[in-house]
C-alpha positions as CSV (number, residue, x, y, z in Angstrom):
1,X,-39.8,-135.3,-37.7
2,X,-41.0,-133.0,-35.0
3,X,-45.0,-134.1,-35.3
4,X,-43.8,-137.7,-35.6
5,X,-42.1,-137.5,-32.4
6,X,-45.7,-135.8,-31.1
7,X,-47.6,-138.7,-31.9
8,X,-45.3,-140.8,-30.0
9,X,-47.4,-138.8,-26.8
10,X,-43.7,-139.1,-25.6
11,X,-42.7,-135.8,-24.3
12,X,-39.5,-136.8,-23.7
13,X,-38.8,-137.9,-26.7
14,X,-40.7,-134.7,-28.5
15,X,-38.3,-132.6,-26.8
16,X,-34.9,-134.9,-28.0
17,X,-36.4,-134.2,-31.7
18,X,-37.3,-131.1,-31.7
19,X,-33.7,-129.5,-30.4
20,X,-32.0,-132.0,-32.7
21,X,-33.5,-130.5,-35.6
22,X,-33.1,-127.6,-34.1
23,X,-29.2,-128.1,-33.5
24,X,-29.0,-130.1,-37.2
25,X,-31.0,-127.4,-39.2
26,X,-27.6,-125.7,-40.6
27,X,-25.9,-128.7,-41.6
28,X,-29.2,-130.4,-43.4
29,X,-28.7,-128.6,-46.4
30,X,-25.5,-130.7,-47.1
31,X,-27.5,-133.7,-47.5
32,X,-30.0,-132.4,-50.1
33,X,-28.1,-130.1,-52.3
34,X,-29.3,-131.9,-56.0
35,X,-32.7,-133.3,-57.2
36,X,-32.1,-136.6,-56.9
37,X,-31.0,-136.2,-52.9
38,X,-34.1,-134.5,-52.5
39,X,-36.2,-136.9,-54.0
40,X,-34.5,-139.7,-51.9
41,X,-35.1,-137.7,-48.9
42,X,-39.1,-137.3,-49.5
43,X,-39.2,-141.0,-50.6
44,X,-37.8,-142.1,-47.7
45,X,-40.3,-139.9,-45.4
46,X,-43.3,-140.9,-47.3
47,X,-42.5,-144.7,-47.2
48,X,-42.3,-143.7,-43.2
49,X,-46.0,-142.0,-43.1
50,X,-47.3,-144.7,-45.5
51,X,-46.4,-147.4,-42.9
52,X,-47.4,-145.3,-40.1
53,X,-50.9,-145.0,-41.7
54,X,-51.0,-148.5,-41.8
55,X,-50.7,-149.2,-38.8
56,X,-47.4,-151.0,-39.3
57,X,-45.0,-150.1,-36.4
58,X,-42.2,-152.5,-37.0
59,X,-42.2,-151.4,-41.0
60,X,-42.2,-147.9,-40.1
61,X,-39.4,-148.7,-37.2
62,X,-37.0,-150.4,-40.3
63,X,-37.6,-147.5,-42.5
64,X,-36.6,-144.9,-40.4
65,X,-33.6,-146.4,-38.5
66,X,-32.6,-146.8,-41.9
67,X,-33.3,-143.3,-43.0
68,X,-31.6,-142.2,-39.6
69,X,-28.6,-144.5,-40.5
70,X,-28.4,-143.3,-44.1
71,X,-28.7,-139.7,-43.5
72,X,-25.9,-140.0,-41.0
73,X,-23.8,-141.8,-43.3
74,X,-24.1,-139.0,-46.6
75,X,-23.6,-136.1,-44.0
76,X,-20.4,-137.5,-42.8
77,X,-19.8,-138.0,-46.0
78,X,-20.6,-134.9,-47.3
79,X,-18.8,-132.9,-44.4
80,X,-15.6,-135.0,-45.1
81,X,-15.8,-134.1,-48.7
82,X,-16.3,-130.4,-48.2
83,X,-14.3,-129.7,-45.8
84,X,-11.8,-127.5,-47.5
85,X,-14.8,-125.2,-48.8
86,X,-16.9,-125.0,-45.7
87,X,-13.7,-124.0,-43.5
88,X,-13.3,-121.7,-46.6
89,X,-17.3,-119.9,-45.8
90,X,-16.5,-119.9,-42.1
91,X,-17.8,-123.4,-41.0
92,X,-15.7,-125.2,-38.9
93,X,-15.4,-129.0,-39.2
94,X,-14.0,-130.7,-36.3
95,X,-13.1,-134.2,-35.9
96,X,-12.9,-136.8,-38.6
């Protein structure tokens, strides 16, 4: 995420990445608990780099609002179903 934003040569934008992954870095682990999340989640990044190596912007644009979008969606999801638990290990879930 963080060298993707780099390449961008948008400082601005490096910045953005880097303290949300920074600020998202506890409640990633929610998204990729199983082998098949996992595997989703490098699919979806490679199918990023292989457009980006190709030169193909718009491609690589798609797949990662969608990967943005989607990620969003199963940690909502994933918060909202856990809820209970997480309050239970001293998370607290607010909103929703």
């Amino acid at each position: 995420h963080i060298e993707l934003a780099r390449l961008s040569g948008n400082e601005f934008l490096l910045r953005g990445v880097r303290d949300a992954m920074t600020r998202l870095s506890r409640a990633r682990w929610l998204e990729v608990r199983d082998e098949a999340a996992l595997g989703r989640a490098w699919a979806e990044h490679h199918a990023i780099l292989a457009a980006v190596r190709k030169g193909d912007a718009e491609k690589a644009a798609r797949l990662l609002s969608a990967h943005i979008a989607g990620s969003r969606d199963r940690l909502v999801t994933s918060l909202h179903d856990e809820r209970r638990g997480l309050r239970a290990r001293g998370f607290a879930v607010v909103g929703g």
